[in-house]
C-alpha positions in Angstrom: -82.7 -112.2 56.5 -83.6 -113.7 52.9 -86.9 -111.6 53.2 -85.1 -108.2 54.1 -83.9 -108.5 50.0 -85.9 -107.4 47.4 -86.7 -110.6 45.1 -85.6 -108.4 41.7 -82.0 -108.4 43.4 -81.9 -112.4 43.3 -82.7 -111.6 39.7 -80.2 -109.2 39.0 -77.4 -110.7 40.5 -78.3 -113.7 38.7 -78.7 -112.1 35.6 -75.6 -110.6 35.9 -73.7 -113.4 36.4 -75.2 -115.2 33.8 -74.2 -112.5 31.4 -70.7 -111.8 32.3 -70.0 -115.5 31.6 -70.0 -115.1 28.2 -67.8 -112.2 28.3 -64.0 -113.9 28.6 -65.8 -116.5 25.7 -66.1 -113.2 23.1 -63.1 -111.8 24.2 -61.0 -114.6 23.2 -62.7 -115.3 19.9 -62.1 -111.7 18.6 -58.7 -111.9 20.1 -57.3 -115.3 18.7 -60.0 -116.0 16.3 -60.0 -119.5 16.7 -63.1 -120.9 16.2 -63.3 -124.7 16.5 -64.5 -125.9 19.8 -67.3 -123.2 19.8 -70.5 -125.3 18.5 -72.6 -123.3 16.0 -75.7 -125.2 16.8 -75.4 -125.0 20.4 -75.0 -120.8 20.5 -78.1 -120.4 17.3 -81.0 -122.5 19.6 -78.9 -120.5 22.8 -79.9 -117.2 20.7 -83.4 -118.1 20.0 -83.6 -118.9 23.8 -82.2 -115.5 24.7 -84.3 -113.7 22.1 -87.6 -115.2 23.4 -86.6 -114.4 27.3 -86.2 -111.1 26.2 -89.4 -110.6 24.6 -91.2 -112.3 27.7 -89.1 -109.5 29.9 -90.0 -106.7 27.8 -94.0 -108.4 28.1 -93.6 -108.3 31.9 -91.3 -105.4 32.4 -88.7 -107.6 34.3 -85.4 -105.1 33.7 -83.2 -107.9 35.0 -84.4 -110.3 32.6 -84.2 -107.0 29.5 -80.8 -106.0 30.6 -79.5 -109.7 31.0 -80.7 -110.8 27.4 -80.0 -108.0 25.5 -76.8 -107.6 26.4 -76.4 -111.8 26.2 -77.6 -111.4 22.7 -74.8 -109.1 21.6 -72.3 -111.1 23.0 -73.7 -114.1 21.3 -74.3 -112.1 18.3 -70.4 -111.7 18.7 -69.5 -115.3 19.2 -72.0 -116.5 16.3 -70.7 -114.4 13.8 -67.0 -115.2 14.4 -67.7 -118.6 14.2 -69.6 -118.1 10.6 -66.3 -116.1 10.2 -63.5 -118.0 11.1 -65.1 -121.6 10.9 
């Protein structure tokens, strides 16, 4: 059954998933802009992490692994700069 799936749709879906997560996490920053349990070191190395699976995705033409860290880096983008914002 497992074999009758193309392996790039485990990727996807997980990449997906991974990505939504972070979603409701933005969401509520811009909303109530409250800042203090989010950890500034934590989401900069998580950036780095997403930047350099992006590049290796773009290297190997992976779109899951593209789509997923691009759009993980905005949202993260998002999340890093209302922390710088609102502390």
């Amino acid at each position: 059954m497992l074999s009758d799936i193309p392996v790039s749709w485990f990727g996807a879906i997980g990449a997906t998933l991974t990505t939504v997560c972070w979603l409701p996490q933005a969401v509520r920053l811009i909303r109530h802009k409250n800042t203090q349990a989010i950890s500034l070191p934590t989401n900069l190395i998580f950036f780095a992490g997403l930047f350099f699976w992006l590049v290796y995705g773009i290297a190997i033409g992976d779109w899951p692994l593209i789509a997923a860290n691009g759009v993980s880096i905005v949202l993260t983008t998002i999340i890093v700069a209302m922390k710088l914002r609102y502390g």
